[in-house]
N, C-alpha and C positions, 0 to 999 in steps of 0.2 A: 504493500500500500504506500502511495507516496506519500512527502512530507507536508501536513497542513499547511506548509508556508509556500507552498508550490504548488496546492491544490488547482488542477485545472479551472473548475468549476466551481469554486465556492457559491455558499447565499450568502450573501451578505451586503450592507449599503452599499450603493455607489461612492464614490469616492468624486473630489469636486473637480477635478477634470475631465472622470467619466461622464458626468452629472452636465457638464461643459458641450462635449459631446453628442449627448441624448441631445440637449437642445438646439446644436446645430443641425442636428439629422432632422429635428420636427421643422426645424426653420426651411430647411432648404426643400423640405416634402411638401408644407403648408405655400410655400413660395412659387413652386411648382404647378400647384392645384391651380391658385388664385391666377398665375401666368392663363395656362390652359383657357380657365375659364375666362377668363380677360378677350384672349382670343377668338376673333370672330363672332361675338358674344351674342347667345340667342336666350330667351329668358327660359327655357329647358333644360338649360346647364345649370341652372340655380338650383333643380332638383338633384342634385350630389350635395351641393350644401344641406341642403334642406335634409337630408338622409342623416347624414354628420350630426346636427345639430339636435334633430327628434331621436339621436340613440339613447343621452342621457333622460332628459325624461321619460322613455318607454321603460330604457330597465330601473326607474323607481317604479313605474307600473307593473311591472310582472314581478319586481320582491314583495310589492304591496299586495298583490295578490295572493301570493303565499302566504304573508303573515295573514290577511285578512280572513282567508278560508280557515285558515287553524287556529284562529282564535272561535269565529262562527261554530266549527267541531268540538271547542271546549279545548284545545289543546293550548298550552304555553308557548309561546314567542319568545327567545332569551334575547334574543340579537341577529341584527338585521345588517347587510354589512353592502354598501352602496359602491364598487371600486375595486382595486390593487394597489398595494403599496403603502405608505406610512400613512397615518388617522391626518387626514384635515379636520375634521370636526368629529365630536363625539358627544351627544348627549342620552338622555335618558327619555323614552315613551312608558308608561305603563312600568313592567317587569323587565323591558325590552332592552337595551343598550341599542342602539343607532351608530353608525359608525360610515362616514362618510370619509373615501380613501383619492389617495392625489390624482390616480389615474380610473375616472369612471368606467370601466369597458365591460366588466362583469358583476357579478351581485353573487349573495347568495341571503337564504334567512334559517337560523339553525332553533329547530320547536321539538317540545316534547310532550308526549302522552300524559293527560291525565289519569287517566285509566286504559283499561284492557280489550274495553268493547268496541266490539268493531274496529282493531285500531288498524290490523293492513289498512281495508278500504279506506280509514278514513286519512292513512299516510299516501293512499295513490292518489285522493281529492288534491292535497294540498301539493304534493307533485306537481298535478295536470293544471294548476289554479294559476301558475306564471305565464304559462304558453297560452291557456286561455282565456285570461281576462287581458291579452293582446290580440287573440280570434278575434273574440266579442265584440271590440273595440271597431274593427275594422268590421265586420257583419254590422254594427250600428252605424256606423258610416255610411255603409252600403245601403243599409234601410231606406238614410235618410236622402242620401244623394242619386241613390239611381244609376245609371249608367252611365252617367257623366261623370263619374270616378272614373270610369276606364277609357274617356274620351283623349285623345291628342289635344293641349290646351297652350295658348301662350298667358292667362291668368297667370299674375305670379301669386295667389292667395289659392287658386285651385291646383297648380304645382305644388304647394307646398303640402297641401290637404294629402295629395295623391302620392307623396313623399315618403306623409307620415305614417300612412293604410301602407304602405311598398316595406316600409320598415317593419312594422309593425309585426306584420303577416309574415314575413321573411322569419324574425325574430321569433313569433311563435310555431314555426312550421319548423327551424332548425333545433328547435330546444324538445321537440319533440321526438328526433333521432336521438335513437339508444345508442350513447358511446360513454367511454370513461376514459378520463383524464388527470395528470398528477392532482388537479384543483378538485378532483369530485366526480360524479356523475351527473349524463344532463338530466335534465328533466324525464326524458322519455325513459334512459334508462333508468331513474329511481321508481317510476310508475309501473312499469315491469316487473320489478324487486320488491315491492310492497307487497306483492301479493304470495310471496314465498319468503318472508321476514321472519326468522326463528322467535318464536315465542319469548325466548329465554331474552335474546336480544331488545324487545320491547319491555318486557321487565325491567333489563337494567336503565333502559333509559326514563323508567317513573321514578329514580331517584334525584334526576338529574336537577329538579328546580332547587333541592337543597344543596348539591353540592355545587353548580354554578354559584349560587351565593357565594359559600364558604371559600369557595377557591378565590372570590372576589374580593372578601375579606382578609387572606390571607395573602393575596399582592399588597394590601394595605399594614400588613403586619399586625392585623387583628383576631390571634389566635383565638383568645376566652369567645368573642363573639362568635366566629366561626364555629366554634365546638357548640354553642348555642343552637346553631341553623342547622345543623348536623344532630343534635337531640329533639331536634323537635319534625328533623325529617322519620328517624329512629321512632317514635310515636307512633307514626305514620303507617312504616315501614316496619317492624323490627326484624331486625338480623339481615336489615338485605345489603350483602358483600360490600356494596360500593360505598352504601353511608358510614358502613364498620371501617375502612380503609381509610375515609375521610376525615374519620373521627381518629383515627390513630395519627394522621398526618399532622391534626389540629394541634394533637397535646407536645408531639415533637416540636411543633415550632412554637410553644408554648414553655418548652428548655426540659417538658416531663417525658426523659425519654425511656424509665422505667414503665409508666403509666402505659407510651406509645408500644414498647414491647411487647407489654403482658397483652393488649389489645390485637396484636397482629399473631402472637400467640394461640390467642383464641380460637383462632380457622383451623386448630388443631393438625391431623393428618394432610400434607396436601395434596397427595395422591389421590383423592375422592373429588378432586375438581377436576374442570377441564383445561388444557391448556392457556386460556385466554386468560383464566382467574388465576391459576398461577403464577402468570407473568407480571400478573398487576399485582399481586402479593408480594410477589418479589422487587418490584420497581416501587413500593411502598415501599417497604422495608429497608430497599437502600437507599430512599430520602428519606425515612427518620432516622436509621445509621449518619445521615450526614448533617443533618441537623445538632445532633449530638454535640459535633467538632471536636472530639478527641484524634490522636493518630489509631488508636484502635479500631475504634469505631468506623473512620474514614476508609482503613481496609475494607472492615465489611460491608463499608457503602458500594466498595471497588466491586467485591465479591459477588454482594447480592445482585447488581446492575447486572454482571455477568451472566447468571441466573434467569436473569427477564432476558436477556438477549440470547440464549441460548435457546429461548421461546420463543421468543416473537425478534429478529433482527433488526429490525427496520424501525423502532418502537422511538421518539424525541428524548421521553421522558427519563429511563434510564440510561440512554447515550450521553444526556447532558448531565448527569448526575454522578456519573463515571467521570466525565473528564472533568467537572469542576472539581471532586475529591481526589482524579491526580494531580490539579492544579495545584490543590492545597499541603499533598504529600511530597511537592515537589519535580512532578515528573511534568511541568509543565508544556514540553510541545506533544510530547502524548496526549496529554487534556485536552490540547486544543484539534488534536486528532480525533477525538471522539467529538469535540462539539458542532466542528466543522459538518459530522457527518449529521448529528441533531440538527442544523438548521436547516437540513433537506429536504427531513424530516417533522417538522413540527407544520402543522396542520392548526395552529392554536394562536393565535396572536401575544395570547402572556407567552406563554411558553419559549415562542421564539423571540422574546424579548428578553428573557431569562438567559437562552442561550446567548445571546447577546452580548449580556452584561458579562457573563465570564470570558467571552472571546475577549473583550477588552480585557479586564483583568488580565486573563492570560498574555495578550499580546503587551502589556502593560509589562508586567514582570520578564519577557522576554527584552525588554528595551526598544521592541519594536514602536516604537508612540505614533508614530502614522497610521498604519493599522488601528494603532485602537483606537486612534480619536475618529476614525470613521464610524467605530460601534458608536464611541461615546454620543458625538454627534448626534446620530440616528435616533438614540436613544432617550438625548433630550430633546430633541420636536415630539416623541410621544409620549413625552410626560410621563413615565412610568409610577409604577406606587410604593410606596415605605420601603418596601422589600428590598426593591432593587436601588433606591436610591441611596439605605444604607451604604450596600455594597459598594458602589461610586464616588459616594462621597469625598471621599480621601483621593480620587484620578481625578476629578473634576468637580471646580466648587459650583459648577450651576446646580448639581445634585443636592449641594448641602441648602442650597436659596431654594429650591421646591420642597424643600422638607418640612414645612409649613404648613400644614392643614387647610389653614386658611385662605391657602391660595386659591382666587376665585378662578383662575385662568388653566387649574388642572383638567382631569378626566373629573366625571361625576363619581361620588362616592360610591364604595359598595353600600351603602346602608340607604343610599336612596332608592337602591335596587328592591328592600325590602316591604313586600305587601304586606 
C-alpha cells in the first residue's frame, strides 16, 4: 500500500491553488456558453440557460418531496441535504437539520420509520415521491397549457416554461433508473429494494431518532445529555443493540470507561450475532478503548478497530479510530494511513469531519503545516462542534474563538434538534 503522503487519490479539501483552478475551469466553461450563445443569437438559445438555472430549484422540489411524503406516512425527517461539498448554510426545520452545500447538483433526505407497519411500501412511496412530485409538476403544466408546451416558440417566458417541464421531466425520468453509485442509490433503484428490505434492517433503523440526537450531542461534547436521549430511547426500545452501543459510547466520553465496558460487556457471547452486529461491537469498543486515553487502552482501540475491519473492511468508523490511536501511540504516518483510507469512506458528514480533524493533527505532528492547514481550513468554514474544536484548538486559534456557545454564527444546537 502506498504512503499516505503520496496517496494518488486522496478526499480531502482543495487546496487554494486547486481551488484557483476549479475557478478558472468554471470561468472559461461559463465564458464559452455565454460566447456561443452570444453568437448569432436567437431567443431558443436562452433555453440552455433556462435548463441551468431551473436545476436548482427542481432539486429542492424533488428532496421536498421526499421529506414531505414521509412525514404524510408518519415517518421522521432527520436531514435534508441541498448540494456537494462544505455547508453554506445550515439551519434547523422541525426535527430536520437542512443543510445547504457550495455546489447544488445533487440532494438527498435521510428519514426513519416510526414503526413496522407497512414500512417496505411505505419506504418505496417516499422513494418514488422525488421523481414524482417532478412528473406531476410537468403533467400540471400540461393540464394547464395544452399543446402549446410542445409548440416551437420564440416567447422568451414560454421558452422558459418549456425549459422548466424539459428539466423537470428529464430529472424525474432519470432518477427513476435503477443504478448505484459511490453517493447512494437512485431513486428507482431504492424503490426496487424496498420491497425486499430485511426486517431486521428496518428494526434497526427505529432506533435511529434517539441516536441521531445523541451522536449530535456528543459533537457538542455533551455526554450526560446524550446518555439522557439514549435512556429514554431505551424506554422505548429496551435492549435494542444500537441504543445499548450508544449508551456505552455516551458514558466513554463521559471519562466512565468502567461503566462503558461493563455495558459492551453485556452483549455477552458474540458469536450468536451476525456479522454486521459484530462489527459494530467491535468498532464500539474501540472508540471507548480510545476514549479512555491511556497507552493500554489505545492498543486495544488499535486491536478492537482490527476486529471490525476484519468484518466489514470498508467501515469510516473504525478506520478512523485506528489511525487516530496510532497517531496518539506515535506511529503517526500509519495513522494517517488509515485515515486517508476513512475519508473514502465516510458516508456521514460529522464523521468525515472527525477524520479530518486528525488528518490535521496528524499532518500537524509530521511538520507537514500545509497539508494541515488545508484540513484546518476546511474545517473552520464548517464550524464544527466542542468535540472537535477541543482537539484544534492548540493548531489553530480560530478553534479556540468558536469555542463559545454563544456564538450566534455557529451550526444550530443539538438541543434545538430536540422534540
Amino acid at each position: 500500500m502506498p504512503s499516505p503522503l503520496y496517496d494518488p487519490a486522496p478526499r480531502r479539501p482543495l487546496a487554494r491553488d486547486e481551488k484557483w483552478i476549479a475557478a478558472l475551469f468554471f470561468l472559461v466553461f461559463f465564458g464559452s456558453l455565454a460566447g456561443e450563445l452570444l453568437r448569432d443569437f436567437t431567443p431558443l438559445k436562452l433555453g440552455l440557460i433556462f435548463v441551468v438555472v431551473a436545476w436548482v430549484p427542481l432539486l429542492v422540489l424533488h428532496e421536498l418531496g421526499h421529506a414531505l411524503v414521509a412525514r404524510l406516512l408518519g415517518w421522521r425527517v432527520y436531514e435534508v441535504v441541498i448540494g456537494q461539498g462544505r455547508d453554506v448554510a445550515r439551519f434547523v426545520v422541525g426535527d430536520a437539520v437542512v443543510r445547504w452545500k457550495l455546489a447544488p447538483l445533487t440532494g438527498h433526505v435521510r428519514t426513519v420509520p416510526s414503526d413496522l407497519r407497512w414500512a417496505r411500501s411505505k419506504q418505496a412511496l417516499v422513494f418514488v415521491a422525488g421523481p414524482g412530485i417532478e412528473l406531476a409538476f410537468v403533467l400540471c403544466v400540461y393540464a394547464l397549457a395544452g399543446d402549446r408546451l410542445l409548440e416551437r416558440t420564440t416567447s422568451v417566458p414560454w421558452i422558459a416554461l418549456q425549459s422548466l417541464c424539459l428539466t423537470a421531466a428529464m430529472g424525474g425520468v432519470l432518477n427513476l433508473v435503477p443504478f448505484a453509485g459511490r453517493g447512494g442509490v437512485s431513486d428507482g433503484l431504492g424503490l426496487l429494494l424496498s420491497f425486499v428490505t430485511p426486517r431486521k434492517q428496518l428494526e434497526w433503523q427505529l432506533a435511529a431518532p434517539w441516536t441521531i440526537r445523541a451522536s449530535r450531542l456528543l459533537e457538542d461534547a455533551k455526554g450526560a445529555k446524550a446518555r439522557d436521549v439514549i435512556d429514554q430511547g431505551l424506554s422505548r426500545l429496551p435492549a435494542h443493540p444500537r441504543l445499548r452501543l450508544s449508551r456505552a459510547l455516551c458514558s466513554a466520553v463521559m471519562g466512565e470507561d468502567e461503566v462503558a465496558v461493563a455495558e459492551l460487556e453485556g452483549f455477552g457471547d458474540l458469536e450468536q450475532y451476525d456479522e454486521e452486529l459484530r462489527a459494530l461491537i467491535f468498532s464500539t469498543g474501540a472508540e471507548v478503548a480510545f476514549h479512555a486515553g491511556t497507552r493500554e487502552r489505545l492498543f486495544d482501540a488499535r486491536r478492537l478497530a482490527d476486529l471490525s475491519l476484519a468484518l466489514h473492511p470498508n467501515r469510516a468508523e473504525p478506520l478512523r479510530t485506528k489511525g487516530a490511536a496510532l497517531i496518539e501511540l506515535g506511529h503517526v504516518e500509519s495513522g494517517i494511513e488509515q485515515l486517508e483510507l476513512a475519508s473514502r469512506f465516510a458516508n456521514d458528514e460529522s464523521e468525515l469531519e472527525l477524520v479530518f480533524a486528525w488528518l490535521a493533527v496528524g499532518y500537524a505532528r509530521l511538520g507537514i503545516t500545509q497539508r494541515s492547514r488545508v484540513y484546518l481550513h476546511e474545517l473552520a468554514t464548517r464550524r464544527p462542534g466542542a468535540r472537535i474544536r477541543r482537539l484544534l484548538r492548540d493548531l489553530d486559534p480560530r478553534f479556540a474563538e468558536h469555542a463559545d456557545p454563544s456564538d450566534a454564527s455557529r451550526k444550530p444546537s443539538s438541543e434545538d434538534l430536540d422534540a
